[in-house]
N, C-alpha and C positions, 0 to 999 in steps of 0.2 A: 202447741206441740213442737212445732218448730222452735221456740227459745228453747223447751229442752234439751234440744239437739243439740242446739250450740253451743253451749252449758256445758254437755257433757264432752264435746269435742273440745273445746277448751281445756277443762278436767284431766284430758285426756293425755294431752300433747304434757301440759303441767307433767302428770304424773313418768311421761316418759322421757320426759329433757332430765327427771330425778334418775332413771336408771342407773347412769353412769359412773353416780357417786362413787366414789372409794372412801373406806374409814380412815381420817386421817392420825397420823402416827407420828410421835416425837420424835424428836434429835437421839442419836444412839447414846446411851447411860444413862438418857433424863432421869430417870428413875434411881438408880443409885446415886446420883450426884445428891438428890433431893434427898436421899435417907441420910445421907452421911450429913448431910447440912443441918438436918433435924438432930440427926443424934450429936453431931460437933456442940450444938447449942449456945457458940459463943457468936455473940454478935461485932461487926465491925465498926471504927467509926463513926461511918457517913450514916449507920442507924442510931447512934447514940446520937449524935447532932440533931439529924432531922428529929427521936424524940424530943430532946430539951427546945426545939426552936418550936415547936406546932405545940406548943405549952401556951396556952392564956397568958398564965403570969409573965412569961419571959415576952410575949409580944407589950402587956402594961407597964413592963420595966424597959424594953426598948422605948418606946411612944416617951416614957416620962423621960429617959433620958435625955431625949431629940429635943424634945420641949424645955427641956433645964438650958440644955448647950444654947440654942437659939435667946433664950430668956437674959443670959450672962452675955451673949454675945450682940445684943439690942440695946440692955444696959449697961455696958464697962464705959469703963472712961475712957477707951481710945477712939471713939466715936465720939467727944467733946472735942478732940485734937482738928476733925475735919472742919469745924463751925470756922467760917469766917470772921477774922479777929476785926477788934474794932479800927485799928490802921487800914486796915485793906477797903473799906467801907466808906474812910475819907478819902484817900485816895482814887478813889473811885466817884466820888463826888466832885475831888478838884478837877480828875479827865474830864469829866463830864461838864463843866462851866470850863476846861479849855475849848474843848470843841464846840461846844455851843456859842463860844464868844468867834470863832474862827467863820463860822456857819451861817451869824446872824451878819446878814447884807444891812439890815435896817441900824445897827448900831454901829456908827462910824465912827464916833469917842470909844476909845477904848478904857 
């Protein structure tokens, strides 16, 4: 009997902390701005954008494109331009037996 109690006092307090409400109420002319916008019936824009962009197709034609660009730009030829030539490779190998002969304590004929 007593959890009923307390159930109902609970219940209670709930039901009176609601008292207070007020119905709440729009901005002044909500209402007309909204007919006139309905009856204008022309759309602006930033709603013709966002429908063409939230389109499937236009997101599969994005994607293909991003993937074409990157594809052209993995294999062009100006990415053969960076490849180490073959002079820089000997060159690279003659440093490479200079210092070594500069380095080597043990070889005292040069």
């Amino acid at each position: 009997m007593n959890k009923k109690t307390d159930i109902q006092v609970k219940v209670d307090e709930v039901m009176d902390s609601l008292s207070g409400i007020q119905k709440a109420t729009p901005q002044p002319f909500f209402y007309t701005r909204l007919q006139a916008r309905l009856q204008k019936g022309q759309k602006n824009v930033w709603e013709d954008l966002s429908r063409v962009i939230t389109r499937p197709a236009f997101a599969v034609l994005s994607l293909s494109f991003v993937v074409l660009l990157n594809t052209i730009v993995i294999f062009s030829e100006s990415s053969a331009s960076t490849a180490i030539p073959e002079n820089a490779e000997i060159a690279v190998a003659d440093e490479y037996n200079r210092t070594s002969f500069y380095y080597n304590l043990e070889n005292v004929i040069p």
